[in-house]
C-alpha positions as a Markdown table, in Angstrom:
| # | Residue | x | y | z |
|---|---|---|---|---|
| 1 | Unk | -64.5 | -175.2 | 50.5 |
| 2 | Unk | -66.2 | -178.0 | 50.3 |
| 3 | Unk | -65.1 | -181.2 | 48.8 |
| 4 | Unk | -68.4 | -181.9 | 47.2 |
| 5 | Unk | -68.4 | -178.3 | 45.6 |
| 6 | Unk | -64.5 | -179.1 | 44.5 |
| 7 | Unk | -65.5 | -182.5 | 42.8 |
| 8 | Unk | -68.6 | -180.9 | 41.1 |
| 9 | Unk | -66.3 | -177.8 | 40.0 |
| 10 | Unk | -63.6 | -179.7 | 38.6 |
| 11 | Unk | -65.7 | -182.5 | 36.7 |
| 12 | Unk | -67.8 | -179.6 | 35.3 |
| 13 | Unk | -71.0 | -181.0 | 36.7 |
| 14 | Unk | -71.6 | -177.4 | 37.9 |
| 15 | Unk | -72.1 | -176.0 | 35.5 |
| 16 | Unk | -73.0 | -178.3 | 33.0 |
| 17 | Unk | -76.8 | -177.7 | 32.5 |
| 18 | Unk | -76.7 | -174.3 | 32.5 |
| 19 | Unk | -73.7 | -174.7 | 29.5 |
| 20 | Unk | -76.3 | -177.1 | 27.4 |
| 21 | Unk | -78.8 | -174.8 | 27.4 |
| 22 | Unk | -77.1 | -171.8 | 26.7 |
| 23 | Unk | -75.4 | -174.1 | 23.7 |
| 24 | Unk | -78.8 | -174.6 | 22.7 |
| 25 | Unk | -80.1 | -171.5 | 22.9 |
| 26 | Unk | -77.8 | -170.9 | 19.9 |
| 27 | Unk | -80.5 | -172.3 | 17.6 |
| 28 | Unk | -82.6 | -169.3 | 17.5 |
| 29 | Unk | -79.3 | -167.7 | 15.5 |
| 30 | Unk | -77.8 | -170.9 | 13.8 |
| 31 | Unk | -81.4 | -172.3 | 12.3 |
| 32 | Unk | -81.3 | -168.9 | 9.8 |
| 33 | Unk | -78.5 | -170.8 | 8.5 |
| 34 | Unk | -80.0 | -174.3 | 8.3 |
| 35 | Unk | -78.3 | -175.7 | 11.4 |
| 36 | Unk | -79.3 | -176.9 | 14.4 |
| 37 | Unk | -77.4 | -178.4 | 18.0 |
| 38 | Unk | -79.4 | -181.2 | 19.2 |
| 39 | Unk | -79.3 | -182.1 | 23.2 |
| 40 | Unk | -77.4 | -185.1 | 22.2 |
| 41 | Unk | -75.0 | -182.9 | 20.4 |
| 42 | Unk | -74.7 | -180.2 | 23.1 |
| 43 | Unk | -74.0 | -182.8 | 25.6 |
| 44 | Unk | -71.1 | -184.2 | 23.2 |
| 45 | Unk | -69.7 | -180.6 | 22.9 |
| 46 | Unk | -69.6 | -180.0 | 26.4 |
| 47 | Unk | -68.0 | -183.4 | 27.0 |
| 48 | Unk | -65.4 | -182.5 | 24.0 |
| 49 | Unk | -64.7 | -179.4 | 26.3 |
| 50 | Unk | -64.5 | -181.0 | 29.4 |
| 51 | Unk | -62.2 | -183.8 | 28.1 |
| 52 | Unk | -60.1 | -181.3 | 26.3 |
| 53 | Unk | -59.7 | -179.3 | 29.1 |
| 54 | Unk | -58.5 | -182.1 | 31.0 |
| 55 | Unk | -56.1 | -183.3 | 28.7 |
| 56 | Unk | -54.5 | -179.7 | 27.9 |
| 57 | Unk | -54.5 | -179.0 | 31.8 |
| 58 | Unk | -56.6 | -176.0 | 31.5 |
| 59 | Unk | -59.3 | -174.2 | 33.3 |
| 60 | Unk | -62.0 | -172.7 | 32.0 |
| 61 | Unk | -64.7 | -170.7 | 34.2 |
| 62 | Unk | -68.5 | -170.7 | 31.9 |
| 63 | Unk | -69.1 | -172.4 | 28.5 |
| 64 | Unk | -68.9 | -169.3 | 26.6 |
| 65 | Unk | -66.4 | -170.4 | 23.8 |
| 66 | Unk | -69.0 | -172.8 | 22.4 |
| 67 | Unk | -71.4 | -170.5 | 22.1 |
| 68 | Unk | -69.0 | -168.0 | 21.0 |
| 69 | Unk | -67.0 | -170.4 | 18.3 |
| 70 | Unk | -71.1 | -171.3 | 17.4 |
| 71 | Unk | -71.8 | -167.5 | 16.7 |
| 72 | Unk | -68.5 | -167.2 | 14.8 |
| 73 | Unk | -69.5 | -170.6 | 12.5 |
| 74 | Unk | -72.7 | -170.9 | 12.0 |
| 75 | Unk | -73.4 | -168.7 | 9.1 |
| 76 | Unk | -69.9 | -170.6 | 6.9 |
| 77 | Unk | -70.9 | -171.7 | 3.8 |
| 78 | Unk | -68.9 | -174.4 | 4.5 |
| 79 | Unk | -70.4 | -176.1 | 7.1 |
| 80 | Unk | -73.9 | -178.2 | 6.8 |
| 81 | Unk | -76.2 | -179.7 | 9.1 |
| 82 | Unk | -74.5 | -184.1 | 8.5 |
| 83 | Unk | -71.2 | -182.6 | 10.0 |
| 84 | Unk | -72.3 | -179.2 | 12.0 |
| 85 | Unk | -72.1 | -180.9 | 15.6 |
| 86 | Unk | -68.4 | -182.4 | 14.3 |
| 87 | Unk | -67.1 | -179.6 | 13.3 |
| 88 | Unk | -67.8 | -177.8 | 16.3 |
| 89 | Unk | -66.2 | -180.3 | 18.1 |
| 90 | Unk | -63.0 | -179.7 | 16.2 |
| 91 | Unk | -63.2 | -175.9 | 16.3 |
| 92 | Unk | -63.2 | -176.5 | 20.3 |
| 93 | Unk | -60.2 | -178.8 | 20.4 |
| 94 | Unk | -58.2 | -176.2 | 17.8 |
| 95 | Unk | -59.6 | -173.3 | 19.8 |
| 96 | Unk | -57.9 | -174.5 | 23.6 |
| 97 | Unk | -55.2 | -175.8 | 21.5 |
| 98 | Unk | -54.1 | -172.9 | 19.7 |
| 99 | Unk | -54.7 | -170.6 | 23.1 |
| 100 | Unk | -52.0 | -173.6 | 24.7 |
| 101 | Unk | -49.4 | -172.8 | 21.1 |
| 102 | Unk | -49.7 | -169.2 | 21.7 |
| 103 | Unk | -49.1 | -169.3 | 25.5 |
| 104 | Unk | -52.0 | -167.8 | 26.2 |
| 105 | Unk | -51.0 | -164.2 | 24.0 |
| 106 | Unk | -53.5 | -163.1 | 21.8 |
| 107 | Unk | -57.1 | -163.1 | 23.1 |
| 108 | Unk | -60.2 | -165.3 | 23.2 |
| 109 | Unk | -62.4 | -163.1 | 20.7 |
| 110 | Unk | -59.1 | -162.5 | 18.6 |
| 111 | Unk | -58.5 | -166.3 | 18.1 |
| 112 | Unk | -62.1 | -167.2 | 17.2 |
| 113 | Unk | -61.7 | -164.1 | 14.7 |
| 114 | Unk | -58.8 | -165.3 | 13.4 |
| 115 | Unk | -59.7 | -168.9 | 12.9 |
| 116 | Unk | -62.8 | -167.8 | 10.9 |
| 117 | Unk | -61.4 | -165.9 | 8.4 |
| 118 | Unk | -58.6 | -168.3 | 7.8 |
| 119 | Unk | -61.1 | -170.6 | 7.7 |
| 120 | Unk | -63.1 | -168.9 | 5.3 |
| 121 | Unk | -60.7 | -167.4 | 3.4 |
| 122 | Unk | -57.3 | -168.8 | 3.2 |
| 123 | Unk | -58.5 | -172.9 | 3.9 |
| 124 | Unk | -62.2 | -172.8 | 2.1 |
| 125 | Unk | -63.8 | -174.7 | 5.2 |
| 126 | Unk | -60.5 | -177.0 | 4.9 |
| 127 | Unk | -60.3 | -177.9 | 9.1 |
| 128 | Unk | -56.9 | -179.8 | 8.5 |
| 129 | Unk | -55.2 | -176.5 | 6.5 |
| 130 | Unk | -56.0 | -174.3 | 9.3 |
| 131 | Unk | -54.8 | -176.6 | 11.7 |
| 132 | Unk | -51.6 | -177.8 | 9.7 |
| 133 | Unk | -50.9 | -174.6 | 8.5 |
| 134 | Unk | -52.5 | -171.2 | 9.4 |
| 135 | Unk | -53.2 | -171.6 | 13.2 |
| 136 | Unk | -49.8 | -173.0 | 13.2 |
| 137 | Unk | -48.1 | -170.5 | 12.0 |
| 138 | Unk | -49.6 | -167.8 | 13.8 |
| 139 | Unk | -49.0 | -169.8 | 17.1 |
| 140 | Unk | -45.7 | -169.7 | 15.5 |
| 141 | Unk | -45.2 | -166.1 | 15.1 |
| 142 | Unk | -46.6 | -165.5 | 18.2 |
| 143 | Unk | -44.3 | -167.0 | 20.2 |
| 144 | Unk | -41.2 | -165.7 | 18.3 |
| 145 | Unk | -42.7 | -162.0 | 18.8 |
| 146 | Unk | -43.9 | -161.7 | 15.3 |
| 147 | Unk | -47.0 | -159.7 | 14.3 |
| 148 | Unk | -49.5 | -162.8 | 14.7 |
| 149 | Unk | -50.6 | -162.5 | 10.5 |
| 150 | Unk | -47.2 | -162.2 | 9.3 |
| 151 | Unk | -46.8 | -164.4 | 6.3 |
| 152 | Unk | -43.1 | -165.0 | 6.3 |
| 153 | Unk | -42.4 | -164.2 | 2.8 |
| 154 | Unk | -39.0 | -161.9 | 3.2 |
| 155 | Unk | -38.0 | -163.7 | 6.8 |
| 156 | Unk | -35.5 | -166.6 | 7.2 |
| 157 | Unk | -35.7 | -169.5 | 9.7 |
| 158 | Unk | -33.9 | -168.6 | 12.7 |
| 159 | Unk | -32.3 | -171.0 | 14.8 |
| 160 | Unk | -34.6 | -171.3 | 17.9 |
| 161 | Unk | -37.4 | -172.0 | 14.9 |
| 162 | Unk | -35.2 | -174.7 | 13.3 |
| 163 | Unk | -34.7 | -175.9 | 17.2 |
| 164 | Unk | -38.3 | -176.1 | 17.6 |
| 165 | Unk | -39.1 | -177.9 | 14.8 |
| 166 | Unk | -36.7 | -180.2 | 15.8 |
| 167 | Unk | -38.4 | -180.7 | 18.8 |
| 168 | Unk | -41.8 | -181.1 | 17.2 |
């Protein structure tokens, strides 16, 4: 291949234009809602991705999860226009995160499912309770070969969990 395709491929410049617009493009179904992506705001997102990326040494072919985290979001009542842009941002960084804590089990469309309702419904738009607490413990579950929802109410800590929260 060659190195000037590499370098463009793995700095993201590739694709990069193509993923602003099609981030973009999500106005037409965010702007019912009262929100809107600006370019400067798409080109921070896809940075957020790119750096993210980098720093959780994944790959990623496409943009899609913004726009697909952006579909998922953009009708919460808990999100307005002064924050919309920043809280995509975090949604992103939880989203590669959580896919890194579950080792890559449970599926794209699953997690983005999953991190809306808890959103929604168990953290009331709260981004550091589904961080601290939900996606946490389903990353949790999921990698001690528990049901990904289960709440833990009649289970006790089992040593590889009390090991890895040592660890933490």
């Amino acid at each position: 291949m060659d190195n000037n395709f590499l370098t463009l491929f793995r700095t993201g410049l590739l694709t990069e234009s193509t993923g602003l617009d099609q981030i973009l493009q999500t106005n037409e179904q965010s702007a019912q809602h009262g929100l809107r992506i600006t370019p400067s705001d798409a080109a921070e997102l896809a940075e957020t991705r790119r750096t993210v990326l980098k720093d959780l040494d994944r790959i990623e072919f496409g943009g899609a999860t913004i726009v697909r985290l952006i579909e998922a979001f953009c009708d919460s009542a808990y999100i307005n226009q002064d924050e919309y842009a920043e809280v995509l941002q975090e949604l992103l960084t939880l989203f590669y995160t959580y896919k890194n804590e579950t080792l890559d089990q449970i599926p794209d469309d699953l997690l983005i499912s999953l991190m809306r309702t808890y959103f929604e419904e168990r953290c009331h738009g709260s981004l550091e309770l589904l961080a601290g607490r939900e996606l946490d413990r389903m990353a949790r579950n999921i990698r001690f070969g528990r049901h990904y929802d289960d709440d833990g109410e009649d289970m006790t800590v089992t040593e590889d969990e009390e090991n890895e929260n040592d660890n933490c």
